[in-house]
VOGU-3710 file (C-alpha; in Angstrom, 3 decimals, decimal comma):
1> xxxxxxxxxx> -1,373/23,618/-21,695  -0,874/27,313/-21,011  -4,460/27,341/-19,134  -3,165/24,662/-16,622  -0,099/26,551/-16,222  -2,126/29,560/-15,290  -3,800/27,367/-12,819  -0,760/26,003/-11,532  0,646/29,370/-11,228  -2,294/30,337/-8,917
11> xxxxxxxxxx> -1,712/27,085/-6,624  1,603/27,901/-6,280  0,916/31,171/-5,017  -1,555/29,694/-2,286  0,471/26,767/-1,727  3,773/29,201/-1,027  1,577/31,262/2,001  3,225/31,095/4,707  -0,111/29,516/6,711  -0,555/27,322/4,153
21> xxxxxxxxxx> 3,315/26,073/4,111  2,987/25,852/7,796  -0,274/23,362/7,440  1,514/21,223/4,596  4,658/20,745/7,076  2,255/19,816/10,083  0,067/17,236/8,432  3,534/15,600/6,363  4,689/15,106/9,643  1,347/13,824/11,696
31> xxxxxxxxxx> 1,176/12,020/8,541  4,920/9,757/9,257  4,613/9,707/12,839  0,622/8,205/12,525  1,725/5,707/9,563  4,880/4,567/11,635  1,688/3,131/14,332  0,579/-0,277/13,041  -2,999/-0,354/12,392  -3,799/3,628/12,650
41> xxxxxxxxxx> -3,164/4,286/8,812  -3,863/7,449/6,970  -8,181/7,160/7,252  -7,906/7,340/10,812  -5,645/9,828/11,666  -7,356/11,972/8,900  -10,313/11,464/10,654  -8,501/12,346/14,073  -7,564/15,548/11,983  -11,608/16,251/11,281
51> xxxxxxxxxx> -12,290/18,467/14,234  -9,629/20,593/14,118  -9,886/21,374/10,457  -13,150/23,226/10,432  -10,883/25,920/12,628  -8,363/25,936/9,159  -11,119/27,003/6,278  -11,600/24,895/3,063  -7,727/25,477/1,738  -5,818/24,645/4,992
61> xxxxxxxxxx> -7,942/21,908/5,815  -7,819/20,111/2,400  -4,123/21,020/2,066  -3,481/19,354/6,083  -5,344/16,259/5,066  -3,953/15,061/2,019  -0,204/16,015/3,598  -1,638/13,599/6,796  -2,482/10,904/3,464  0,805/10,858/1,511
71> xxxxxxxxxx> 2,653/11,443/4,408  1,672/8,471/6,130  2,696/6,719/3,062  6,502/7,817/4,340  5,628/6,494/7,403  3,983/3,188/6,867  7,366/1,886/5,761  9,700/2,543/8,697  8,272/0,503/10,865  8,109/-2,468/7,893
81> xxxxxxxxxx> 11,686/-1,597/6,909  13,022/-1,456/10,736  10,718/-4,383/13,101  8,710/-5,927/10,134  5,439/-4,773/11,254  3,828/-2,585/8,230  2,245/0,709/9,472  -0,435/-0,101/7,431  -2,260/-1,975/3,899  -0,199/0,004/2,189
91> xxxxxxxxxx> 3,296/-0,549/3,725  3,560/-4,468/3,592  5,554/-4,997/0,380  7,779/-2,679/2,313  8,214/-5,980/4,542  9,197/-8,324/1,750  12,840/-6,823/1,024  13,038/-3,521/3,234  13,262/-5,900/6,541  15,703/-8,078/5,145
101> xxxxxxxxxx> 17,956/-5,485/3,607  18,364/-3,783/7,171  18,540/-7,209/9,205  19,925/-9,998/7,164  22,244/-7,711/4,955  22,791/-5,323/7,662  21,702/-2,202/5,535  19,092/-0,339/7,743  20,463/3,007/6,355  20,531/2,525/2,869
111> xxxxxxxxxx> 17,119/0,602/3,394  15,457/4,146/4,684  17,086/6,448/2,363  15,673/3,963/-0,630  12,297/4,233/0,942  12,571/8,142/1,388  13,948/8,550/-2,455  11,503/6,271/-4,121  8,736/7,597/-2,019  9,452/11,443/-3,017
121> xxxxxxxxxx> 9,731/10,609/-6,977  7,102/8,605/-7,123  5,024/11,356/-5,087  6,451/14,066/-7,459  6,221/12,276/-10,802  2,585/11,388/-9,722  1,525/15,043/-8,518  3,137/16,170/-12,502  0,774/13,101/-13,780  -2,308/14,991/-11,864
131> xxxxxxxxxx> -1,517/18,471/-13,317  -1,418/16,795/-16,819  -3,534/13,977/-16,978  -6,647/14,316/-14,569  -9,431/14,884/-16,774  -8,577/12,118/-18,932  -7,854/9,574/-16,350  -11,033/10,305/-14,439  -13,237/9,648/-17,362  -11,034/6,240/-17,214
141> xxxxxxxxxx> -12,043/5,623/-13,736  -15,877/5,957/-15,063  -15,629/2,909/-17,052  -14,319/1,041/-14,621  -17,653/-1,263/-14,008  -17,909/-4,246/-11,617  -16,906/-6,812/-14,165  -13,744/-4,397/-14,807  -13,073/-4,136/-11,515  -13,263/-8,084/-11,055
151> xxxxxxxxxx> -11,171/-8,713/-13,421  -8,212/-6,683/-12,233  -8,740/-7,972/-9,011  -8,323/-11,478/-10,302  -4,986/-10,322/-12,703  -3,263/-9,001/-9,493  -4,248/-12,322/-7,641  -2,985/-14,622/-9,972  0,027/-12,247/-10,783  0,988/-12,623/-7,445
161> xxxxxxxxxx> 0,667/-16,066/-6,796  2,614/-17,158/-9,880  5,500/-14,616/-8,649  5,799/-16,852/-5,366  9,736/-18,156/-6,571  10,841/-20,976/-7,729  9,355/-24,079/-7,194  6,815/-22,290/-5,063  3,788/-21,769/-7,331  1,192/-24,185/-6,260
171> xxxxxxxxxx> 2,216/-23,007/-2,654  1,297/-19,334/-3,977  -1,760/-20,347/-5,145  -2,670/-22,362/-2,222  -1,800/-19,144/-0,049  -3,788/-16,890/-2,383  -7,230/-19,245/-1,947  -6,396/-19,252/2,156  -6,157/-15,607/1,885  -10,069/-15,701/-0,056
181> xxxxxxxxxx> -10,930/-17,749/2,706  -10,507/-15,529/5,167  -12,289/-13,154/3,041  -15,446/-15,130/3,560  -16,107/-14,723/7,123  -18,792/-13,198/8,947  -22,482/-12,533/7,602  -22,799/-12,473/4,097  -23,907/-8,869/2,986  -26,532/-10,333/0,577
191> xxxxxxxxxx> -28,100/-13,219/2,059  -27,046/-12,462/5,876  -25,869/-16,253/6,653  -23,157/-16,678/8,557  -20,006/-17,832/7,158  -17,475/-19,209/9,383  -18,624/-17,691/12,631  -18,223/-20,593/14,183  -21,421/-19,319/16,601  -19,030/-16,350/17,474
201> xxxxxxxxxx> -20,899/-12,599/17,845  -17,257/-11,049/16,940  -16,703/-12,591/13,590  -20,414/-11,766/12,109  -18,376/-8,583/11,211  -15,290/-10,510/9,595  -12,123/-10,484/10,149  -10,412/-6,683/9,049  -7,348/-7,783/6,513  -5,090/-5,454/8,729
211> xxxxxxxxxx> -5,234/-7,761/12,044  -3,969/-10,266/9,462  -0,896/-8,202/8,602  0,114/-7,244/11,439  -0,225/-11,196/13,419  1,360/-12,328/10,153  4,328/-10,117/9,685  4,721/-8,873/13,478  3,856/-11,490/15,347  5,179/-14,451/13,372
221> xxxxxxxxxx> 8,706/-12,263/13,683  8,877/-12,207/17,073  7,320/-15,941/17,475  10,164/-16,795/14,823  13,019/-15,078/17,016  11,985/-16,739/20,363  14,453/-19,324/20,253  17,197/-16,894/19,698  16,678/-14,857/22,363  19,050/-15,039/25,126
231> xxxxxxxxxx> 21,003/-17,413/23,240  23,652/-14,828/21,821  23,136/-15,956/18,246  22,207/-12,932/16,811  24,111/-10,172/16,666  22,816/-6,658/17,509  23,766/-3,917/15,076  25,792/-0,711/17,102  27,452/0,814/14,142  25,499/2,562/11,875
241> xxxxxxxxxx> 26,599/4,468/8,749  25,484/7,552/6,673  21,708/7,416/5,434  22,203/7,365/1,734  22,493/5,098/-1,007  25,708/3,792/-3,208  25,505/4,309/-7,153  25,116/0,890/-7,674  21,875/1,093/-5,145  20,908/4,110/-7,467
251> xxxxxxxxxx> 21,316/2,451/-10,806  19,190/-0,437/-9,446  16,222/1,049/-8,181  15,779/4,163/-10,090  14,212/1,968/-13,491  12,112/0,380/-11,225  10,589/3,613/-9,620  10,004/5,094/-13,256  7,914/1,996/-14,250  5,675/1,839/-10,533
261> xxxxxxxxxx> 4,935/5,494/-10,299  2,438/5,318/-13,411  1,450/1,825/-12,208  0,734/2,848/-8,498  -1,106/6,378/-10,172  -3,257/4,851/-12,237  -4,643/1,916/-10,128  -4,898/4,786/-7,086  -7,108/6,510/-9,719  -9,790/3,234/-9,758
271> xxxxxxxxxx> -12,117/4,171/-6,518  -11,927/1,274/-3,955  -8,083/-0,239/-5,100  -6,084/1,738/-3,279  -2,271/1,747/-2,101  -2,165/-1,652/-0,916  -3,073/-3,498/-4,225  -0,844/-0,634/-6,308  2,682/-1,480/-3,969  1,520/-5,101/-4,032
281> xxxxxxxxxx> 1,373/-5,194/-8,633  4,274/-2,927/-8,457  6,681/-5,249/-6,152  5,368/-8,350/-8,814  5,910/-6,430/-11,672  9,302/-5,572/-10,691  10,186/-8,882/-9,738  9,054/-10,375/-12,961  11,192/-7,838/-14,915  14,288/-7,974/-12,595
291> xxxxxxxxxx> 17,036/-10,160/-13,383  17,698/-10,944/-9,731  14,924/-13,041/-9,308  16,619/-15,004/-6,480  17,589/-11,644/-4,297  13,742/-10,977/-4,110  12,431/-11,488/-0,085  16,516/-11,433/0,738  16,996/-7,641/0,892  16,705/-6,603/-3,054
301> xxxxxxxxxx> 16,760/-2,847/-3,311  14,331/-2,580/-6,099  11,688/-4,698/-3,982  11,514/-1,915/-1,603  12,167/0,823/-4,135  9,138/0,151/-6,706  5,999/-0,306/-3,900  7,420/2,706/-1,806  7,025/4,353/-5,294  3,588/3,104/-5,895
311> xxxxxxxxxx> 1,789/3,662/-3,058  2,991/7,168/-3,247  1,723/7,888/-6,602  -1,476/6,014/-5,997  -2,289/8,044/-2,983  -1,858/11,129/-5,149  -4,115/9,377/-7,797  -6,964/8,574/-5,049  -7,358/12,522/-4,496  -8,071/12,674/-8,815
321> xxxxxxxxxx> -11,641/11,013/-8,638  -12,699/12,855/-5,639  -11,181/16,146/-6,662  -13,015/15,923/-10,023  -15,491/13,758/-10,228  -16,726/13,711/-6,529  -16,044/10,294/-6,344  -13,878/8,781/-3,189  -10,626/6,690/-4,577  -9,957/5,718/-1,058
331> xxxxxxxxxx> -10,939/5,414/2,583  -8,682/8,219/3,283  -10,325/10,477/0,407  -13,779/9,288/1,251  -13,100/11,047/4,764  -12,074/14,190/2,890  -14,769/14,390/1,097  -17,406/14,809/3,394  -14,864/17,004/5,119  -15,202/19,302/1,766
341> xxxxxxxxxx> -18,910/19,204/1,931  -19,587/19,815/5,746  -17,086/23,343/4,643  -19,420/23,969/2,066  -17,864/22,583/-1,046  -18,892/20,753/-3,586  -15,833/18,255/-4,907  -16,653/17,993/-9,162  -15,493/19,549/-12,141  -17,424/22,694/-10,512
351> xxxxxxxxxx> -14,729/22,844/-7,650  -12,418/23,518/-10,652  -14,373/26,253/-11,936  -15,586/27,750/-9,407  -12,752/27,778/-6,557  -9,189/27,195/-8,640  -7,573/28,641/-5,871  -8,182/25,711/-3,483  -8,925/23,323/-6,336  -5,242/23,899/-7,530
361> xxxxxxxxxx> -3,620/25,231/-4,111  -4,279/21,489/-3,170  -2,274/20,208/-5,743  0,380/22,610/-5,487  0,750/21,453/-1,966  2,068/18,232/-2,704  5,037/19,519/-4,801  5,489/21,250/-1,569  4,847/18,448/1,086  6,671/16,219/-0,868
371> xxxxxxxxxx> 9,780/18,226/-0,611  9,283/19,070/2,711  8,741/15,471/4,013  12,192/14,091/2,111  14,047/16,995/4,136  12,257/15,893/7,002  12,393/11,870/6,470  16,487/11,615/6,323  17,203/12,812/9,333  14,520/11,135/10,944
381> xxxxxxxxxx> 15,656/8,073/9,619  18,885/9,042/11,456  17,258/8,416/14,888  14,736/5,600/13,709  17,742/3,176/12,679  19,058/3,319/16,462  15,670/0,802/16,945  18,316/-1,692/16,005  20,970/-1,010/18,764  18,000/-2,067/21,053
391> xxxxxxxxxx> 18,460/-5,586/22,453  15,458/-8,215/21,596  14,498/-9,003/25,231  13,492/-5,235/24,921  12,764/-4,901/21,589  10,362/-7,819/20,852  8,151/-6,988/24,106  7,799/-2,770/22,417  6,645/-5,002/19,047  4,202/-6,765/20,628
401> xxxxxxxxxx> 3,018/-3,898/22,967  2,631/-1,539/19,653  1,223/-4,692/17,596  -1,809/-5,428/19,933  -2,237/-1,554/20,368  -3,008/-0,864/16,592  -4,705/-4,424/16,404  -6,946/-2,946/19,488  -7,575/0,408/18,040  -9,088/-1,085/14,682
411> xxxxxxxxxx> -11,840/-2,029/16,008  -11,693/-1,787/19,492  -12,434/-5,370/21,191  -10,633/-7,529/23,144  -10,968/-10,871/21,132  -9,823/-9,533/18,203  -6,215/-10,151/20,691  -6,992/-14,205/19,858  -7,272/-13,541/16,173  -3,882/-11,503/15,734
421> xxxxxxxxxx> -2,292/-14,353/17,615  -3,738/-17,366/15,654  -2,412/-15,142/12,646  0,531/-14,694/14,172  1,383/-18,591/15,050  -0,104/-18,866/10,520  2,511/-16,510/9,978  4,968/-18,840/12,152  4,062/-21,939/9,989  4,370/-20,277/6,529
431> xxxxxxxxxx> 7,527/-18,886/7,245  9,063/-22,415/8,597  7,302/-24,407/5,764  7,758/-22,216/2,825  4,784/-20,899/1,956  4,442/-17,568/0,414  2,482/-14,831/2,621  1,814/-11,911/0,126  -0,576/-13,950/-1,981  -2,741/-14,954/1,083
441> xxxxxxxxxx> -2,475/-10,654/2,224  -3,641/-9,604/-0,981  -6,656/-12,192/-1,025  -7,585/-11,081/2,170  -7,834/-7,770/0,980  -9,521/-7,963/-2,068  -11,847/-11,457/-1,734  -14,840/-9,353/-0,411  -14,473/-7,021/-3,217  -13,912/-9,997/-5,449
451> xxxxxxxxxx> -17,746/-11,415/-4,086  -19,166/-8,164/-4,571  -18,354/-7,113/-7,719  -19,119/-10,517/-9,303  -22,670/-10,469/-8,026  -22,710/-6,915/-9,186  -22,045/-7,884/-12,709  -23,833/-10,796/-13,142  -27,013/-8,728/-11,687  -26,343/-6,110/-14,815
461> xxxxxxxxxx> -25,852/-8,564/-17,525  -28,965/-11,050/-16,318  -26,726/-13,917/-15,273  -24,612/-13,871/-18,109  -21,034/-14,523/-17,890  -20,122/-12,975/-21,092  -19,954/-9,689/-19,408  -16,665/-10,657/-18,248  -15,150/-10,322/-21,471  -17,492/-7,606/-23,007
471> xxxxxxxxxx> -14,981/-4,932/-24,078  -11,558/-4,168/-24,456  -10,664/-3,939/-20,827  -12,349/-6,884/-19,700  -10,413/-8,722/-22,490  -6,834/-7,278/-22,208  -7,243/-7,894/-18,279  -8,196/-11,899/-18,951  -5,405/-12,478/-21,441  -3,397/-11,021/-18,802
481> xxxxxxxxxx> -4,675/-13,272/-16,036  -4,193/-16,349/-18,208  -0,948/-15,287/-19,129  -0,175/-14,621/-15,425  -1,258/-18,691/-14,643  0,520/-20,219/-17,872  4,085/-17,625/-17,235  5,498/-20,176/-14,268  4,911/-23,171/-16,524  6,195/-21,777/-19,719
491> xxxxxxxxxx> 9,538/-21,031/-17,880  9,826/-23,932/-16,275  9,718/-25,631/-19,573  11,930/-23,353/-21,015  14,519/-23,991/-18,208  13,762/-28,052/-18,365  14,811/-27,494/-22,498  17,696/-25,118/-21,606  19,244/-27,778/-19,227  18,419/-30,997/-21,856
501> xxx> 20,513/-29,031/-23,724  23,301/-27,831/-21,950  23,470/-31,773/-20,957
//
């Protein structure tokens, strides 16, 4: 304990330069104006970053990227919270009760400061959990194999379609499956058929699981509010109060932020999981816990508070494996890393040893950038709530201008324009017949990881399946996704018996 104090004391003192301060402050802020831009996210505005940070040396640069990666975290959510269209993977649970709490409950304020708060603990708690726990947790990550990985892939799948509500279960599951669908398109890696090409040159690369997002969630909004338009039925918001929160707000959300910061850390920690699965198993897991069940997706504040929390500390966590072990948690870190070697540095316990100073400047930073990005993300939200004020024949056109602007910039063609808006009119038609959209997101996301990784394992073990329950994580992570399917069913017995009952 006293040696990483010594270290920390050294990182402080690099952290505190007044160069150093000045890149943490710069890259926070690139970091929340690039995440407020659907479909940029953190990778790509690191890697906008790349050029410039060979001018900065090894400390600087290192200390501007990963304030450009958790400050896009910040970021991602205002545009969720404000016009429904998530800045990135990351920011969509910020959709789920952030949107609703500033539209339908008319709480934009109190929607931003939540999202500000939770973000800053969880980033703090989670930089404390990387002073303390790195080594250990990065010999976790190591025995993470492919039939690990699958398995927690499949618990957060099945988690999240039994969470769908009430009476909404099979339409979760039904959504997650659609979701692994869309997974499956274009050429498969192994055998190189296509899948679902349809004889179409721009889906042999399939389709990326952010153009779903944002046709879903953008898109199906404005598609949704058509009708209303002109009509006068819905009222614009002109008065807007102080950006904080009430006590009650703070009593609410501040058990859930303790309980998704480790969450979010540790799955950030597992290379290739990410923020988007960590806010996604955090917004479930608080939702299963919460005794509002029925305020969930109608402006709950602990829905937004726990995956603003999580994707925070999991971005923090990504930066563990590559700092460490040399080993990329992330797209984002997977940038940084060659970043770190094309300076000369080699990321591994040696970067420890060798060079503390930027090792643990770096990770001073963030106690830093995390405090300098609340002070900066309260006023901001200030001038980002006046979105509101503007009327929807204006608004809706800017959502759709900045919606097929990040769709465009992921991959740069023209058709991919066809695909947001078939998502778009899917989004449309889930909303209207109640089906849930997260569980579809998050199969998207993960289905291609799902594919690989059981391949993976079943090459290792010879085709056997026992390798999916071959140790003590594999186990603990099935009995979980059993328990996740048989949960709905044993409360809706439960429920069926408390009524025969009452009658």
């Amino acid at each position: 304990m006293e040696q990483i104090l010594q270290n920390l004391a050294i990182g402080i003192g690099v952290a505190l330069q007044p160069i150093n301060l000045m890149w943490v402050t710069l890259g926070g802020v690139l970091g929340t104006i690039i995440g407020m831009l659907p479909g940029i996210g953190p990778a790509s505005g690191v890697a906008l970053l790349l050029p410039l940070t060979f001018k900065m040396g090894p400390v600087g640069a290192l200390i501007t990227m990963a304030g450009v990666y958790y400050g896009a975290m910040y970021g991602g959510s205002r545009s969720s919270i404000l016009i429904n269209t998530p800045g990135d993977g990351a920011a969509i649970a910020a959709c789920w009760d952030g949107y609703p709490l500033a539209t339908k409950k008319k709480r934009p304020e109190a929607a931003l400061a939540i999202s500000a708060i939770a973000s800053f603990l969880g980033g703090m708690i989670a930089t404390i959990f990387m002073v303390l726990l790195s080594a250990p947790l990065a010999k976790l990550a190591i025995k993470f194999g492919p039939a690990q990985y699958l398995m927690l892939y499949l618990f957060a799948l099945s988690a999240t379609a039994s969470m769908s509500g009430e009476g909404k279960v099979l339409k979760g599951f039904v959504s997650m499956f659609l979701g692994l669908m869309i997974a499956t398109v274009g050429i498969d890696a192994l055998s190189g058929v296509h899948r679902f090409t349809f004889g179409l040159m721009e889906l042999q690369g399939g389709i990326d699981f952010l153009i779903a997002i944002i046709g879903i969630y953008a898109l199906g909004e404005v598609f949704e509010s058509l009708k209303e338009i002109g009509k006068g039925k819905t009222k614009i918001q002109k008065k807007f109060g102080r950006i904080w929160i009430t006590r009650e707000d703070w009593r609410r959300i501040w058990p859930g932020i303790l309980r998704s910061t480790p969450l979010g850390f540790v799955i950030g920690v597992l290379p290739g999981t990410g923020a988007t699965m960590a806010s996604i198993m955090a917004y479930n897991q608080e939702k299963n816990l919460s005794k509002n069940k029925e305020e969930f997706g109608e402006g709950a504040v602990e829905g937004l508070a726990a995956p603003e929390a999580a994707n925070n500390a999991a971005s923090v966590g990504a930066l563990i494996p590559m700092m460490t072990l040399g080993v990329p948690g992330s797209g984002t870190t997977a940038i940084m890393l060659g970043a770190l070697m094309m300076l000369g540095l080699q990321p591994g316990p040696l970067l420890f040893e060798r060079t503390p100073q930027i090792a643990w400047g770096v990770i001073a930073s963030m106690f830093v950038g995390n405090l300098v990005l609340a002070v900066v993300n309260i006023p901001l939200a200030g001038v980002l709530v006046r979105i509101l004020s503007i009327p929807e024949r204006i608004l809706y056109p800017l959502i759709l201008g900045l919606a097929f602007l990040g769709t465009y910039s992921i991959s740069n063609m023209t058709f991919d324009f066809f695909i947001v808006i078939a998502f778009g009119l899917l989004g449309l038609f889930m909303k209207r017949t109640g089906f849930p959209t997260s569980p579809m997101v998050l199969g998207a996301i993960v289905g291609g990881a799902i594919e690989e990784k059981f391949r993976q394992a079943l090459t290792i073990s010879n085709g056997s399946y026992a390798v999916f329950v071959s140790d003590p994580i594999t186990i603990v992570l099935a009995i979980l996704t059993v328990g996740s399917f048989l949960l709905p069913i044993i409360q809706r017995r439960k429920k069926a018996a408390g009524g025969m009952a009452g009658a």
